[in-house]
C-alpha positions in Angstrom: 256.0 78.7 -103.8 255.6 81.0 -100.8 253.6 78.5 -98.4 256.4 76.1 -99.3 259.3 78.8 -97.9 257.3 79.8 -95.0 256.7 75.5 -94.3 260.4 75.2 -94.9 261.3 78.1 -92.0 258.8 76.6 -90.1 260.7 73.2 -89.8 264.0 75.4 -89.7 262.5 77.0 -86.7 261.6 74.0 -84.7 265.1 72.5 -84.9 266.1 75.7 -83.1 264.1 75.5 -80.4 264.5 71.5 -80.0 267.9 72.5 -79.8 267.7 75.1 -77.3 265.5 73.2 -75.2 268.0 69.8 -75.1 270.7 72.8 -74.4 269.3 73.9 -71.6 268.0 70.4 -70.2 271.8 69.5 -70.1 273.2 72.4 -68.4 271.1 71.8 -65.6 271.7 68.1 -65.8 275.3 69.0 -65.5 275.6 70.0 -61.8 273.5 67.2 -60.4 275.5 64.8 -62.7 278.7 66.6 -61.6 277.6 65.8 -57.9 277.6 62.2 -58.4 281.5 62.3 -59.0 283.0 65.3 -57.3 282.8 67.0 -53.8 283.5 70.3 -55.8 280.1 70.6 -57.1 277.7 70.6 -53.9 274.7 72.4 -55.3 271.2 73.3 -52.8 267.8 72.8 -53.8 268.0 77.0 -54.6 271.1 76.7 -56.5 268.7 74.2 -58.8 266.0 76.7 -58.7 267.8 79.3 -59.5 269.5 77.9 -62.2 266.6 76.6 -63.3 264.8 79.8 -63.2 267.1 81.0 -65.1 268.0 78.5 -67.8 264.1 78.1 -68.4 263.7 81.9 -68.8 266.1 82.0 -71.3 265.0 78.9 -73.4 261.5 80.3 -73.6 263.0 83.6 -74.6 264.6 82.0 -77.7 261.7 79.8 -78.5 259.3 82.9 -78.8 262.5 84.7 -80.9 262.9 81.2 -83.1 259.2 81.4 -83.6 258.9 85.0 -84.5 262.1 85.0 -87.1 261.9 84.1 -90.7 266.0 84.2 -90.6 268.5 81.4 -89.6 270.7 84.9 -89.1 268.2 86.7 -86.7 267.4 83.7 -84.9 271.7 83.0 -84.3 271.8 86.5 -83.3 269.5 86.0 -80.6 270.8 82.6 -79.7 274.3 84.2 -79.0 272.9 87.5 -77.3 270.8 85.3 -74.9 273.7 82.8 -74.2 276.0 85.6 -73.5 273.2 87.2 -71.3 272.8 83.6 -69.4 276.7 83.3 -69.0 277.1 86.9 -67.5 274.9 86.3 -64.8 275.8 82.8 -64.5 279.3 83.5 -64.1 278.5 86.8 -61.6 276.3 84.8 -59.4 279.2 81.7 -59.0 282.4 83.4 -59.2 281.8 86.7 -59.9 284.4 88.8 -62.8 285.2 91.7 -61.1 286.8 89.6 -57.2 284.6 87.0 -55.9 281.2 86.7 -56.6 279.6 89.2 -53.5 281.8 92.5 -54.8 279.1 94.7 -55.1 281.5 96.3 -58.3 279.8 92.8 -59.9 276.4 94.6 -59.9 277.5 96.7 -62.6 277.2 94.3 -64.6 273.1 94.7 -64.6 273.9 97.9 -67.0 274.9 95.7 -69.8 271.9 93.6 -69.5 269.9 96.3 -69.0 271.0 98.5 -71.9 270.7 94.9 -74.2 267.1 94.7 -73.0 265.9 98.4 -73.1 267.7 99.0 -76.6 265.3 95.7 -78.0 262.3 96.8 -76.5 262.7 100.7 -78.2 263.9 99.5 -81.2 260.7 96.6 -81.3 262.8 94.0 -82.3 264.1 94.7 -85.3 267.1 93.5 -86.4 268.9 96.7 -87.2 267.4 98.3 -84.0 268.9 95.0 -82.2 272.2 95.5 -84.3 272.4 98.7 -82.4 271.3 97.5 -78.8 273.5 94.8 -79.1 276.6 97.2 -79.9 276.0 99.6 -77.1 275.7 96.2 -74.8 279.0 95.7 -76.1 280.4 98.8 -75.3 279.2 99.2 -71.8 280.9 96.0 -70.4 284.1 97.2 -72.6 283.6 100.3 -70.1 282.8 98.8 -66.9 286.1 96.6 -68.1 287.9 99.4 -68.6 287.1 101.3 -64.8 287.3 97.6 -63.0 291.2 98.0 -63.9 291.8 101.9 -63.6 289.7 102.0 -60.2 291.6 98.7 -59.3 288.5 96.6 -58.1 288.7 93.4 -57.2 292.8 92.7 -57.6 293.2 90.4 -55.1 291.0 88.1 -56.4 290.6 89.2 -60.4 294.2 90.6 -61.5 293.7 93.2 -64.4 294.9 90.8 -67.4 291.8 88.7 -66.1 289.6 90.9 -65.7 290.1 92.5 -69.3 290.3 88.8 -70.2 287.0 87.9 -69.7 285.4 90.6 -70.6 286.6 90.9 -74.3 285.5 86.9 -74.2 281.5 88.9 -73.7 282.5 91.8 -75.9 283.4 89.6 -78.7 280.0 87.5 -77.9 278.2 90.8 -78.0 280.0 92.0 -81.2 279.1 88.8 -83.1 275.7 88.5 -82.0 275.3 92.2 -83.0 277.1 91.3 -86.1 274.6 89.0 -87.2 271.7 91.3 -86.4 273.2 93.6 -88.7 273.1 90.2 -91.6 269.3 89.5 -90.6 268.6 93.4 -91.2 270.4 93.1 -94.8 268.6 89.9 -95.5 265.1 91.7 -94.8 266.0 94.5 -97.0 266.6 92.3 -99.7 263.7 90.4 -99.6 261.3 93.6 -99.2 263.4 95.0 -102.6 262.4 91.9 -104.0 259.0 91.4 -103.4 
């Protein structure tokens, strides 16, 4: 009975990463595709590599997570926290949130990441250790939100309703990603009460 749930998560697990694999395939399709129909979209051969870079980075991130987890929660959890990760810096290194993209008040945004990242590594993964990391990801880009608009950074380009905008877009991301860690922890506690 047990070698058929672990087979089961297995199979569960490899849809993930197919998935996340074909994901990230087509974002980077999507520029040089773009290219083909628009002057808009005039990417460099270090746009694609950094994109690339970065879209590969985080597809193997989640295929070592999706191998590790025995949870369709856990596995979501990361899915969402490394999506929102991947758009943050996406979004910073093309437009930038706080003015355009070289406003050095955009480099704040490392915190966040680096908080995320810092908080999983001390908490070894676990999913109530990653609830928490998560959370506190969540509440440092509510903060650097929150002194973008009292210091008054970047107004010309980013008014303050955008600014706050977007960033409760990646707090909610962050909350629901932290959310499900928080499920994935319950679900492990119930299935070491069981056994």
């Amino acid at each position: 009975m047990a070698g058929n749930t672990v087979n089961r998560g297995g199979q569960r697990g490899g849809r993930w990463r197919i998935a996340a694999w074909t994901i990230a395939a087509l974002v980077l399709l999507l520029p040089l595709v773009a290219m083909q129909f628009t002057d808009e979209v005039n990417w460099t051969e270090t746009d694609f590599a950094f994109a690339g870079a970065l879209i590969v980075g985080t597809a193997v991130t989640f295929d070592l997570a999706a191998r590790m987890a025995n949870s369709n929660a856990y596995r979501a959890a990361v899915g969402i926290a490394l999506a929102t990760a991947f758009l943050l810096i996406w979004i910073n290194a093309a437009v930038g949130i706080i003015g355009p993209e070289d406003n050095p008040a955009n480099l704040t945004y490392g915190a966040v990441l680096a908080v995320g990242i810092i908080g999983a590594v001390i908490a070894r993964f676990e999913p109530n250790g990653m609830a928490r990391a998560i959370f506190a990801s969540a509440l440092v880009q509510a903060l650097i939100a929150m002194i973008a608009v009292i210091a008054g950074m970047g107004y010309q380009a980013s008014p303050a309703l955008e600014i706050l905008g977007v960033n409760a877009l990646f707090v909610a991301l962050w909350l629901i990603s932290a959310w499900l860690f928080r499920k994935a922890a319950r679900e492990q506690s119930l299935a070491g009460a069981a056994s």
